[in-house]
C-alpha positions in Angstrom: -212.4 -113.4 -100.9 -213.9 -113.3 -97.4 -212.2 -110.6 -95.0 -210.4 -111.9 -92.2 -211.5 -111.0 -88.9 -210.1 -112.9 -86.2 -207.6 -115.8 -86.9 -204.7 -116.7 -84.8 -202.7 -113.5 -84.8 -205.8 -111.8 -83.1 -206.3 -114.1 -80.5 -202.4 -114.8 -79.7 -202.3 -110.9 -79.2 -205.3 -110.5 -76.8 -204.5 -113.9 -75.1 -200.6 -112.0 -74.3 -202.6 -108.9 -73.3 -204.9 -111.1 -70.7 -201.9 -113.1 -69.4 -199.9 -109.7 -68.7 -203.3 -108.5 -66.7 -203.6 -111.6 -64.5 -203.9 -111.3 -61.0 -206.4 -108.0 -61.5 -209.5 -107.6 -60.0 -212.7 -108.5 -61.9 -213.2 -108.4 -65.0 -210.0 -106.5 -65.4 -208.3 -109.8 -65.6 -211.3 -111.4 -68.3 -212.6 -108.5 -70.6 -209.8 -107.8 -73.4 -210.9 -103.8 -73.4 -210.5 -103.7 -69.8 -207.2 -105.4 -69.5 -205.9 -103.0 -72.0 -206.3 -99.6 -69.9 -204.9 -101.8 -66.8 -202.2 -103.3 -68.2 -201.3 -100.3 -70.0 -201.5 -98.5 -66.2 -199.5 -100.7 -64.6 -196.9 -100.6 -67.2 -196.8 -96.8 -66.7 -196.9 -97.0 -62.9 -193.9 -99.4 -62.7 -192.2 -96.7 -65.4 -192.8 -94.2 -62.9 -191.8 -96.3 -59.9 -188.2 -97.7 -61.1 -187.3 -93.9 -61.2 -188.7 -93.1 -58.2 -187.2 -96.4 -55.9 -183.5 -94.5 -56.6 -184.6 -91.1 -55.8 -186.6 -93.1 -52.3 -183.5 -95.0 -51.6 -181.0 -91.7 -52.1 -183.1 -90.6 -49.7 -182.7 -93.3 -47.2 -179.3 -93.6 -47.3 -178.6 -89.6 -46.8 -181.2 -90.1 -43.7 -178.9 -92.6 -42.3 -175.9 -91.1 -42.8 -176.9 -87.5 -41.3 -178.1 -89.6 -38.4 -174.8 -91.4 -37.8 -172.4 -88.1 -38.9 -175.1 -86.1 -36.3 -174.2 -88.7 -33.2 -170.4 -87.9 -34.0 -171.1 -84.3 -33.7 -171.1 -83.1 -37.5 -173.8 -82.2 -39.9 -174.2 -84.2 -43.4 -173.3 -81.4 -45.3 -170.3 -80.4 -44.0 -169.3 -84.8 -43.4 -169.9 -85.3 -47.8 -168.2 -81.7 -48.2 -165.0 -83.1 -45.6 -165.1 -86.6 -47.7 -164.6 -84.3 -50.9 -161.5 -82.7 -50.1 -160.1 -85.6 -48.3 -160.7 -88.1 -51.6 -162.5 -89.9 -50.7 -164.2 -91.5 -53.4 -167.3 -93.9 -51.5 -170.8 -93.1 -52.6 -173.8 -92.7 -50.1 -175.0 -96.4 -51.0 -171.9 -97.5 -49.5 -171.2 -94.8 -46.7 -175.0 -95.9 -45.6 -174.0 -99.8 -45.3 -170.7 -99.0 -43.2 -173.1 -96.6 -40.6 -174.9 -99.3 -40.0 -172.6 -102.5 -40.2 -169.2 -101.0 -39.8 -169.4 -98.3 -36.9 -165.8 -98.2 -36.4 -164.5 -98.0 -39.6 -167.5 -95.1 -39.9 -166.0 -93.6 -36.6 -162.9 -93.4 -38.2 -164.3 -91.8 -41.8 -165.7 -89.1 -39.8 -162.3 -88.7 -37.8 -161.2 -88.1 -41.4 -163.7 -85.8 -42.3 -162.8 -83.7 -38.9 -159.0 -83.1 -39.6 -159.6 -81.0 -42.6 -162.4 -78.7 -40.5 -159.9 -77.9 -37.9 -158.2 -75.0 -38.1 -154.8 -76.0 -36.4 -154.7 -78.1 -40.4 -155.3 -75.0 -42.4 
């Protein structure tokens, strides 16, 4: 019985290897060997990146809202630190959005975050 070398299954799996490497440069997107070590790059960089867009966009969102607390006079630190002992349950996603959007419901978040730093409250 003659060995099998390359029937159908081969084929359908390098065809989905070549499909998932379209769009590369060269023969990247044509040789089978060289569509591998991309494709399996890629796959690793986008791995990498979905963890690293939450840790980029933390980031954002604390840059805006120590820019916004820093205009009302207070430091991010102490503004989260305020928000915490007050109750306030919003995360930085959503604190972010209201800097921007919502300045006067911000304005009054920070008034919030004010009254427990004072010491006339304590």
């Amino acid at each position: 019985m003659p060995r099998a070398k390359g029937g159908p299954k081969t084929r359908h799996r390098r065809n989905k290897r070549l499909k998932l490497a379209k769009g590369q440069y060269g023969g990247k997107s044509r040789l089978f060997r060289s569509a591998t070590e991309s494709v399996d790059k890629g796959q690793a960089y986008a791995y990498v990146g979905r963890k690293n867009r939450k840790r980029d966009f933390r980031q954002l969102w604390i840059a805006r809202i120590s820019a916004a607390v820093r205009a009302q006079g207070l430091t991010y630190g102490r503004f989260i630190n305020a928000l915490k002992k007050a109750n306030v349950l919003l995360d930085r996603k959503v604190l972010s959005d209201m800097a921007i959007k919502d300045t006067t419901g911000f304005e009054k978040l920070v008034g919030l975050a004010k009254q427990p730093l004072t010491p006339a409250s304590a």
